[in-house]
C-alpha positions as CSV (number, residue, x, y, z in Angstrom):
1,X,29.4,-7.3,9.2
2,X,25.9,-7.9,8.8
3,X,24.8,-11.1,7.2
4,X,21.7,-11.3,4.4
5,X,19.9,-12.9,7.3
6,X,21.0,-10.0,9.6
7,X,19.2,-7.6,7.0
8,X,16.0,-9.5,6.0
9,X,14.0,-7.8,8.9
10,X,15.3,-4.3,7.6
11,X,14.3,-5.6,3.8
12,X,11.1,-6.3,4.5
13,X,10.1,-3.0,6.7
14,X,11.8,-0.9,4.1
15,X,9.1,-2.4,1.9
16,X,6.7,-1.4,4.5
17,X,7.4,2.0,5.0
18,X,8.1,2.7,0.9
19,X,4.6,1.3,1.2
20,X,2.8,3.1,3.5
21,X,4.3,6.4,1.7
22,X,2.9,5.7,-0.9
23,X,-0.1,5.3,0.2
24,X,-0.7,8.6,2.4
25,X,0.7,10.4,-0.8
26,X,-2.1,9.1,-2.8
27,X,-5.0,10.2,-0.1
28,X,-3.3,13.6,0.0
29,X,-3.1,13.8,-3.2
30,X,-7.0,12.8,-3.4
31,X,-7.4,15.7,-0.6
32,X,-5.3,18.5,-1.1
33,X,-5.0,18.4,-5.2
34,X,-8.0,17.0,-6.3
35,X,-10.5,17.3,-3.2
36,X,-12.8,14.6,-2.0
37,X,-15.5,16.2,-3.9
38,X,-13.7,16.0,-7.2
39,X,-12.2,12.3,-6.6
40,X,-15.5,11.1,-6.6
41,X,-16.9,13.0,-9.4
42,X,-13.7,10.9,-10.8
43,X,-14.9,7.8,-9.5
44,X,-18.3,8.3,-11.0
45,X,-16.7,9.5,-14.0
46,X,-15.5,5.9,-14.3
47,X,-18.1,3.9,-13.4
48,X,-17.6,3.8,-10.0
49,X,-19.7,5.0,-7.2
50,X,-18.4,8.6,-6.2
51,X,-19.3,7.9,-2.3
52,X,-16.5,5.7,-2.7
53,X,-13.7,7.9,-2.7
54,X,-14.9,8.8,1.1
55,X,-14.0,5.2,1.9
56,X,-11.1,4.6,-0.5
57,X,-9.0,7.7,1.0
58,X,-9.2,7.1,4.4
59,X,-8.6,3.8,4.0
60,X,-5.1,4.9,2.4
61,X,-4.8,7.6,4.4
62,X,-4.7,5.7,7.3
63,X,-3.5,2.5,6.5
64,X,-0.4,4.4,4.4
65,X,0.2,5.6,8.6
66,X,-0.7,2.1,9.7
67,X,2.4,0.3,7.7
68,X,4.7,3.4,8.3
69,X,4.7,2.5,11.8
70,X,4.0,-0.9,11.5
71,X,1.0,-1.7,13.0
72,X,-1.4,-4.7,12.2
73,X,0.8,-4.6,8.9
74,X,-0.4,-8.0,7.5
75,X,-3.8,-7.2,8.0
76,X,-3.8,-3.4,6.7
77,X,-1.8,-4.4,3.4
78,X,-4.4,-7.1,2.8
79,X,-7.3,-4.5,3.5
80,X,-5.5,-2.0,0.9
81,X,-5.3,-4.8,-2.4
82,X,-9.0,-4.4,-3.0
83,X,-8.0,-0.7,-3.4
84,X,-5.4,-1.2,-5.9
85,X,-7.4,-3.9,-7.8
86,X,-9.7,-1.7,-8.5
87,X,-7.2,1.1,-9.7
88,X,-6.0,-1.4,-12.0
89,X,-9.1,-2.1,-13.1
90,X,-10.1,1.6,-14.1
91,X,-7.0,1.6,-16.0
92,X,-7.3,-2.0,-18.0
93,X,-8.4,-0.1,-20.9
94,X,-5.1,2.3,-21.3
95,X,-3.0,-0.3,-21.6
96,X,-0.2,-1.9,-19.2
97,X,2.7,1.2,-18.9
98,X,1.4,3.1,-16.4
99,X,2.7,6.4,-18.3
100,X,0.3,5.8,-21.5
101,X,-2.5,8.5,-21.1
102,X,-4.7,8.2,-18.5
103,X,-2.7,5.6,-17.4
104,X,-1.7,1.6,-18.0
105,X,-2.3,-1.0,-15.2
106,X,1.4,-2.2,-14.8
107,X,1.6,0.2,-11.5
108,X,-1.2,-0.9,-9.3
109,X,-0.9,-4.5,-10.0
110,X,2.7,-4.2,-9.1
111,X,1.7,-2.3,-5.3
112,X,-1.1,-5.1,-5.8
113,X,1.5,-7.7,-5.5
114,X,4.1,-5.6,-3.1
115,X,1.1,-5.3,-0.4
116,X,0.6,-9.3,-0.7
117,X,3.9,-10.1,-0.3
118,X,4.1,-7.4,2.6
119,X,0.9,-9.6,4.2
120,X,3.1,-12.6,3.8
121,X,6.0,-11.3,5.2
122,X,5.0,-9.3,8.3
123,X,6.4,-6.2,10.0
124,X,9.8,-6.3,9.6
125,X,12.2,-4.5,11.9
126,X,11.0,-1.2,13.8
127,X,7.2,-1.6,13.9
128,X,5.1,-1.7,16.8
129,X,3.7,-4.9,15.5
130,X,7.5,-6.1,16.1
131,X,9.3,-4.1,18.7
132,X,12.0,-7.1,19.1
133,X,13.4,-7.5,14.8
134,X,15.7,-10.3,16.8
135,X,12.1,-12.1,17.1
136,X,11.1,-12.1,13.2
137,X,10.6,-15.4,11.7
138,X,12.8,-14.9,9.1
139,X,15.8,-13.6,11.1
140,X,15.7,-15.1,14.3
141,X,13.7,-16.7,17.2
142,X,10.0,-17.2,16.7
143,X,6.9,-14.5,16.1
């Protein structure tokens, strides 16, 4: 039987991966649904330059990848709170439930916070950052 300090490594990369998901389903939603060329016609819509959405959906894109296979996670979900700080931003004026019309703040704070924590935690098991989960601070030996 596995003990809670047995499963922390797989805690923390299931936050990973639910992470990085998320993430690459946001760019592709910016690429196949909307287009580049309309997200940033969004982004100027609100204020924001529209040549950012050329460096806001790789940077999902490929950071999503990044923490699904666990590499430099720490440093990637670090590089990806700016993204969702300014998401919540954007959507300060709707209110905090992210279902209110055009959208509350309470959801990109929240992946705000997850990402930080994920910097604070590490990899996790199964990442390339990690290949040894026996070795994770939290479960067993040292990083």
């Amino acid at each position: 039987m596995r003990t809670p300090r047995d499963t922390t490594a797989l805690g923390i990369a299931l936050l990973r991966v639910t992470l990085g998901v998320m993430f690459i389903a946001h760019a592709l939603l910016k690429i196949v649904v909307f287009t580049l060329p309309g997200t940033a016609a969004f982004f100027e819509s609100v204020g924001l330059p529209g040549s950012l959405a050329y460096v806001v959906t790789p940077l999902e894109l490929f950071g999503g990848v990044a923490l699904v296979f666990g590499l430099k996670t720490r440093w990637v979900s670090l590089a990806l709170v700016p993204v969702l700080i300014g998401a919540a931003t954007v959507h300060a004026g709707n209110g905090w439930v992210f279902s209110a019309p055009n959208g509350g703040w309470e959801y990109p704070v929240y992946l705000a916070i997850a990402a930080i924590a994920q910097a604070l935690l590490g990899s996790g098991a199964v990442a390339l950052d990690n290949p040894r989960p026996d070795q994770h601070p939290l479960v067993g030996q040292t990083a």
